[in-house]
C-alpha positions in Angstrom: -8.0 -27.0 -35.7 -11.1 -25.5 -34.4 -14.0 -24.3 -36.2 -12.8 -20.7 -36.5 -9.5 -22.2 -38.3 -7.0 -21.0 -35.6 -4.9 -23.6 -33.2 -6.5 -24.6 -30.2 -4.7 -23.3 -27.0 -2.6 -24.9 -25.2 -2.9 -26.7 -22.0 -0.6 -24.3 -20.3 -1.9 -21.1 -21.5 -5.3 -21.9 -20.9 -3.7 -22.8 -17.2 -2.3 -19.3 -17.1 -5.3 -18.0 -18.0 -7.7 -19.8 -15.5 -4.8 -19.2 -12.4 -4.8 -15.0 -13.2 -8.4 -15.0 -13.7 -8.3 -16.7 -10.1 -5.9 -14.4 -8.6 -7.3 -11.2 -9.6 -10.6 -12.5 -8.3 -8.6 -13.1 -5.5 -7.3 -9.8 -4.9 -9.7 -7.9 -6.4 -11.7 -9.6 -3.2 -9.3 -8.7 -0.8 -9.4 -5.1 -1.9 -13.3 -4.7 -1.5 -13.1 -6.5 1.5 -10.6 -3.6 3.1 -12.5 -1.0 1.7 -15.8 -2.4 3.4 -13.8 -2.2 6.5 -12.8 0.8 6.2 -16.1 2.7 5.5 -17.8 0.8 8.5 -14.9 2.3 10.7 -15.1 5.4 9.3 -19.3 5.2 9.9 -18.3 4.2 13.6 -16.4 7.0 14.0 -19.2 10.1 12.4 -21.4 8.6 14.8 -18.9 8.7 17.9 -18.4 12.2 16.6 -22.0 13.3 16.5 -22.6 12.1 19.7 -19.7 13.7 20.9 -17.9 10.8 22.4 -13.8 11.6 22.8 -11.0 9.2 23.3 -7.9 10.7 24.8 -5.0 8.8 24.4 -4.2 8.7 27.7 -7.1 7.0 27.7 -6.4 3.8 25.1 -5.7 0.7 26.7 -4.3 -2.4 24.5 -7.1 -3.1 22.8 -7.0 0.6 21.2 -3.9 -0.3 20.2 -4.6 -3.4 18.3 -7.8 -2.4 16.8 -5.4 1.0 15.8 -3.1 -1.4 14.5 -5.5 -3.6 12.2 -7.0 -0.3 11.0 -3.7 0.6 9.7 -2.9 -2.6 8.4 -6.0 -2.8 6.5 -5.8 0.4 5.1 -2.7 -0.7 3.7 -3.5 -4.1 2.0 -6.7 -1.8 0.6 -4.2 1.3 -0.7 -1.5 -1.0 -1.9 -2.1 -4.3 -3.1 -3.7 -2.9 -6.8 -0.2 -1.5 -7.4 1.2 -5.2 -6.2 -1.5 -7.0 -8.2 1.4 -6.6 -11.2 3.8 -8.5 -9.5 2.1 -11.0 -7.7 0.5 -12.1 -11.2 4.1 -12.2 -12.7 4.9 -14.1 -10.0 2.2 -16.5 -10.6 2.8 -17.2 -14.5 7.0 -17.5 -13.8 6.4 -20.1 -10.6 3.5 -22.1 -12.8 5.7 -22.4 -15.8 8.9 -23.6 -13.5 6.4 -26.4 -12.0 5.4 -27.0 -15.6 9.1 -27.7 -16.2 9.7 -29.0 -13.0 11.8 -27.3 -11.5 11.2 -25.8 -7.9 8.1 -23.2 -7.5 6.5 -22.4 -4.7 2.5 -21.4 -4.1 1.6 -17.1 -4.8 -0.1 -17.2 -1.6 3.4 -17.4 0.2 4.3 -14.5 -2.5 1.5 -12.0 -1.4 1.6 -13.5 2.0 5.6 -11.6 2.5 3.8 -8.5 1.6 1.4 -8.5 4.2 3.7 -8.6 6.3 6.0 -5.8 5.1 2.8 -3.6 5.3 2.6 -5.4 8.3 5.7 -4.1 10.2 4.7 -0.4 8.7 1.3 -0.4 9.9 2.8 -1.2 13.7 5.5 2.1 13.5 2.3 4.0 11.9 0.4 2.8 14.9 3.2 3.6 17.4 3.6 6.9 15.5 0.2 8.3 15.8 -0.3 7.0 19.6 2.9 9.2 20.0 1.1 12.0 17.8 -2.0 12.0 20.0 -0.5 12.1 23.6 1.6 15.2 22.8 -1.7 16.4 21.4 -0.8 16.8 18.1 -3.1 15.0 16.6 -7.0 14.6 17.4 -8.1 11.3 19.0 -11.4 11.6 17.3 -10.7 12.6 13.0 -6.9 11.4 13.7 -6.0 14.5 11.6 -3.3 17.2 12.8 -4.2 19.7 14.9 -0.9 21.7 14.4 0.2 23.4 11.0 3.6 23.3 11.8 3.1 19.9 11.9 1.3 19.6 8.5 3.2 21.6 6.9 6.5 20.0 7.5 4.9 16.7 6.6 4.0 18.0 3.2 7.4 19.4 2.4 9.1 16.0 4.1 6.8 14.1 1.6 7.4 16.8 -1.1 11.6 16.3 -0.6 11.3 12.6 -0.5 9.6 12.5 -4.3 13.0 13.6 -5.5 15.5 11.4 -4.0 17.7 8.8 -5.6 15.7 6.5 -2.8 12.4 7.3 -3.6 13.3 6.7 -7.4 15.4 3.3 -6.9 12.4 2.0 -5.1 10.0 2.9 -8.0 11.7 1.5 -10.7 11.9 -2.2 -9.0 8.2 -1.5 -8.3 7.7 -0.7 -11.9 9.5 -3.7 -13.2 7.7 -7.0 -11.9 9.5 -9.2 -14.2 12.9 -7.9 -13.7 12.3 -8.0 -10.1 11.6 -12.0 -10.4 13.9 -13.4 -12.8 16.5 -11.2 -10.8 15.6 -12.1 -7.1 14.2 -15.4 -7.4 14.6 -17.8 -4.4 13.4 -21.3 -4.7 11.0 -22.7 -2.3 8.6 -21.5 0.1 10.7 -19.9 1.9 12.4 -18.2 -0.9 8.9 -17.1 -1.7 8.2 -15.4 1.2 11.1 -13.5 1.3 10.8 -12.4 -2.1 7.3 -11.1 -1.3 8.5 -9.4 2.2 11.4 -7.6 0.0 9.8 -6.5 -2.6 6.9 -5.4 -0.2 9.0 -2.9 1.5 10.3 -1.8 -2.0 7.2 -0.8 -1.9 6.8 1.4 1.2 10.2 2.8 0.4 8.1 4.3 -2.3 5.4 6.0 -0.4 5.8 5.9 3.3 5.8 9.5 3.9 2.6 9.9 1.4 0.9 7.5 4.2 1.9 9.3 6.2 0.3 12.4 5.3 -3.1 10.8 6.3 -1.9 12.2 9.3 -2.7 16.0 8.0 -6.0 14.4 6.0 -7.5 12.9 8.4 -6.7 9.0 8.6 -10.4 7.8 8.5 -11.0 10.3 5.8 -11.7 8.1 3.2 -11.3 10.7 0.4 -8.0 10.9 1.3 -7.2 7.7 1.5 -9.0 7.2 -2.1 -6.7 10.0 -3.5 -3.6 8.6 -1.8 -4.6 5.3 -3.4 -4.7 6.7 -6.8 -1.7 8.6 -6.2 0.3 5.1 -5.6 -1.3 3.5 -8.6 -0.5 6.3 -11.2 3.0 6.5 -9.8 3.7 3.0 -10.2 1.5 1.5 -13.3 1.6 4.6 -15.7 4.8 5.6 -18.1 4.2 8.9 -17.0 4.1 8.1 -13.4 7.6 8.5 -12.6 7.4 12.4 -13.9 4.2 13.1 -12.0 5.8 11.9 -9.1 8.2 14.7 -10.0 5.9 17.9 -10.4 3.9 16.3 -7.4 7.1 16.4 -5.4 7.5 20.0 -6.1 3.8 21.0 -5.7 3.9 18.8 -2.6 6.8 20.6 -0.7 5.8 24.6 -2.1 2.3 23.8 -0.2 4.3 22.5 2.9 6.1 25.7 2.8 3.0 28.0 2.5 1.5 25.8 5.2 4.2 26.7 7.3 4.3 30.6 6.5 0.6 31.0 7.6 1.3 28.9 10.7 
């Protein structure tokens, strides 16, 4: 007994305790660390502005692309991976408790790693997407925001629409239930690991491609957008109420598409 009269811990729990404490550092790290990168490209980019640099996308050569490329894919690790943190901790505790038992685990870092690359293979059609965008001058080279409110508003009722399929609402509730997901889809060994992560990763962009993709109306580098965006995802996923604000935000998403479109 200790001296407050309750039972010490156990070995295992205080185990548990030390590896989420780890793994949110973890994350929480990987987070700030995309968000830096973020604000110094979106710094990089006022100051191209002010000086009134352009870059026409005839213009980009491969290394545009790539850089393009790792923006997007940062921006995604920095808007999604607190609404994976859920997951990837449940992950954790069931695979430490299986090695406990021993029976086959494999390490989280395998886990997270399948979502990177799910966001991975999104952030190259993004990238692919707005090159196409910006060489049939819809969308400005320099804020990477639309220039066309056609095109704006027919992304905002497309992402409206989406909110209310049997798609968009399959994908939430797997994203919603981390330990369902894992006790359902397990796969043993690292391998298995991966895959869980890469699968459950696009589970998650089936839940809010097209709102990434209304960074294109936004402005891509406009970092309040991408905040907002961020906190749309979280709410949605994390919150009992998320699912029904998804809802009304579906509806108030498409009627501003549409009014978008009648003052086009």
């Amino acid at each position: 007994m200790t001296q407050s009269g309750s039972p010490p811990a156990s070995p295992l729990l205080e185990l548990l305790l030390r590896q989420r404490i780890a793994i949110v550092a973890a994350l929480s790290g990987l987070v700030a660390i995309s968000w830096f990168y973020l604000f110094v490209m979106a710094a990089d980019m006022s100051a191209m502005a002010d000086m009134g640099m352009q870059m026409h996308a005839a213009s980009r050569g491969a290394i545009d692309f790539v850089l393009l490329l790792a923006m997007w894919w940062v921006m995604m690790i920095g808007m999604m991976l607190p609404s994976a943190a859920p997951m990837i901790l449940t992950f954790a505790t069931i695979s430490r408790r299986r090695r406990a038992r021993s029976q086959p685990y494999a390490p989280t870092a395998l886990f997270a790693a399948g979502y990177l690359l799910a966001w991975g293979g999104f952030s190259v059609l993004a990238t692919l997407a707005q090159w196409s965008l910006e060489r049939v001058a819809l969308l400005s080279p320099m804020d990477m925001a639309a220039t066309s409110p056609l095109l704006g508003g027919l992304l905002f009722v497309a992402a409206g629409l989406y909110q209310l399929t049997p798609l968009k609402q399959a994908c939430l509730r797997l994203c919603r239930s981390p330990f369902d997901f894992v006790i359902n889809h397990w796969r043993d060994g690292a391998g298995g690991a991966l895959r869980m992560g890469f699968s459950h990763g696009l589970y998650c962009i089936g839940c809010c491609w097209i709102l990434m993709l209304l960074l294109f109306v936004g402005g891509v580098m406009n970092l309040i957008w991408v905040a907002l965006l961020t906190a749309v995802v979280l709410v949605e996923k994390l919150f009992t109420a998320g699912r029904w604000l998804g809802l009304a935000g579906g509806v108030l998403l498409a009627a501003y598409g549409v009014i978008l479109l009648a003052l086009g």
